[in-house]
C-alpha positions as CSV (number, residue, x, y, z in Angstrom):
1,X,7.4,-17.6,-7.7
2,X,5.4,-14.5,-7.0
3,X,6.7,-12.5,-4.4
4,X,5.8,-8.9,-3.0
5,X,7.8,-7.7,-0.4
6,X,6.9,-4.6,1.3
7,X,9.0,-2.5,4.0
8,X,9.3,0.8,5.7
9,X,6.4,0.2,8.1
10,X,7.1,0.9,12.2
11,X,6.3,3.5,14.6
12,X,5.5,7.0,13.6
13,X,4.0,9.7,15.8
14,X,0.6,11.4,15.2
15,X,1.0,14.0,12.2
16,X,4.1,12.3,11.4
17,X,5.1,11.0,7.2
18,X,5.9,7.4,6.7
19,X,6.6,5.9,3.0
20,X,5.9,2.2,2.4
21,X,7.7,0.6,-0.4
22,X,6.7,-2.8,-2.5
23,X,9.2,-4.6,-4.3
24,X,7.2,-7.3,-7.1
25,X,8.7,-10.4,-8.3
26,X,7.6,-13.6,-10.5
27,X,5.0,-11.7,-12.7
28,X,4.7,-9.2,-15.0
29,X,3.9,-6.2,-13.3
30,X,3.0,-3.5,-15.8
31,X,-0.2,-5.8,-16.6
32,X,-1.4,-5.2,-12.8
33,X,-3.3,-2.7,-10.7
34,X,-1.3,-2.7,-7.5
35,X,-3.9,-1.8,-4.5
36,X,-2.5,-1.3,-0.9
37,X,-5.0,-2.2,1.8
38,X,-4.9,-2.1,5.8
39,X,-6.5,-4.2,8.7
40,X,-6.2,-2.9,11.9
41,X,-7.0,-5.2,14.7
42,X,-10.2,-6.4,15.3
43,X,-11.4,-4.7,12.0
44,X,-12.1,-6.1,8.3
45,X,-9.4,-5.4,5.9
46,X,-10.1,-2.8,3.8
47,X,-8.5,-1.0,0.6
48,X,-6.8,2.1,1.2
49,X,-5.3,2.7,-2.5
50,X,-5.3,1.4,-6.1
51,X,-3.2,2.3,-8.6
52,X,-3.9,1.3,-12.3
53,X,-1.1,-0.6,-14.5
54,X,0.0,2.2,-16.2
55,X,0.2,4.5,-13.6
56,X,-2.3,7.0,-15.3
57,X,-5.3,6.5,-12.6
58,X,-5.2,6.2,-8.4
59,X,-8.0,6.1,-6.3
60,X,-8.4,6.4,-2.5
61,X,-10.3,5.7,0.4
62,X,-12.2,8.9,1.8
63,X,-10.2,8.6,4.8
64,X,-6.9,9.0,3.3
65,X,-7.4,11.4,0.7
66,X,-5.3,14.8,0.7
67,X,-2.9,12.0,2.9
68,X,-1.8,9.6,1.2
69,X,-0.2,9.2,-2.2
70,X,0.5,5.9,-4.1
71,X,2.7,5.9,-7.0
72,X,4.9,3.1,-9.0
73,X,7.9,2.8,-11.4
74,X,7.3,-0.2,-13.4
75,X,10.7,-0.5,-14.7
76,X,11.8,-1.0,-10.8
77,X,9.0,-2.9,-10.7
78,X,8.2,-1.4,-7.0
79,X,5.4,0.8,-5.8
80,X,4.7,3.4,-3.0
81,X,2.8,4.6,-0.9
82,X,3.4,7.8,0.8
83,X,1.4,8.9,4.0
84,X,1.4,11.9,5.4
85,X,-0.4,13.8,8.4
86,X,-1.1,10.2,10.2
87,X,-3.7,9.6,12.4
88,X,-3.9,6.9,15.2
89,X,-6.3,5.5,13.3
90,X,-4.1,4.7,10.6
91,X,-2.7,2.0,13.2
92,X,-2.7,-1.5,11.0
93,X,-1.1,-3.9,8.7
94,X,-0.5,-2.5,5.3
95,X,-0.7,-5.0,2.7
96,X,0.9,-4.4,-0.8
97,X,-1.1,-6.2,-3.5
98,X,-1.5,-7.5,-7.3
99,X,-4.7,-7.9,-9.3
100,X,-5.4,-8.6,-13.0
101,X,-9.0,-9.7,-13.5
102,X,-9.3,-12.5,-11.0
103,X,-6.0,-13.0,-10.0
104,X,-4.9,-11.3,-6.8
105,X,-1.7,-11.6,-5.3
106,X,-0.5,-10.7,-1.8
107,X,2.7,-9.6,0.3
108,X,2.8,-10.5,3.7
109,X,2.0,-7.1,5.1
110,X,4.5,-4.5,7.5
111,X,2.9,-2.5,10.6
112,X,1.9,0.8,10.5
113,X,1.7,2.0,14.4
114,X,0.9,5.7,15.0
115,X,1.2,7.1,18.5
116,X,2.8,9.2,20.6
């Protein structure tokens, strides 16, 4: 059974760090790019970072660069996401996922809520 479990989301003040963690189960997860992605309310879900199988390439979304960080350790078989300077419109549901050619996988998301 595929799982991914994320946690550390909740309420974090503006300019504030927060670190989301993802912990995979049920496939093999060095074969997958792991993308986190966000959807605030009212708004279309959208990717905020990928991170290849092997670690050796990350891409962001323009407004998260020089912000957030995402990282993995495929022998935990978890992966990270590290955000730093928030916004209030980092507000959303952070989704942890899995993808290997057409197969995506998805956790069932923790809040993000930045204010003060």
């Amino acid at each position: 059974q595929v799982q991914l479990v994320e946690s550390g989301g909740g309420l974090v003040q503006p300019g504030g760090p927060l670190g989301l963690s993802c912990e995979a189960s049920g496939f093999i997860f060095r074969l997958y790019a792991m993308p986190w992605t966000r959807q605030a309310p009212g708004k279309e879900r959208e990717l905020v970072a990928a991170i290849s199988n092997t670690g050796d390439s990350t891409n962001y979304a323009d407004s998260v660069k020089g912000r957030f960080t995402v990282s993995r350790d495929n022998a935990k078989k978890m992966v990270y996401l590290q955000m730093n300077n928030l916004k209030p419109d980092d507000t959303a549901v952070y989704y942890c996922n899995a993808s290997l050619g057409r197969i995506t996988y998805w956790g069932q998301g923790t809040q993000v809520t930045v204010s003060s």
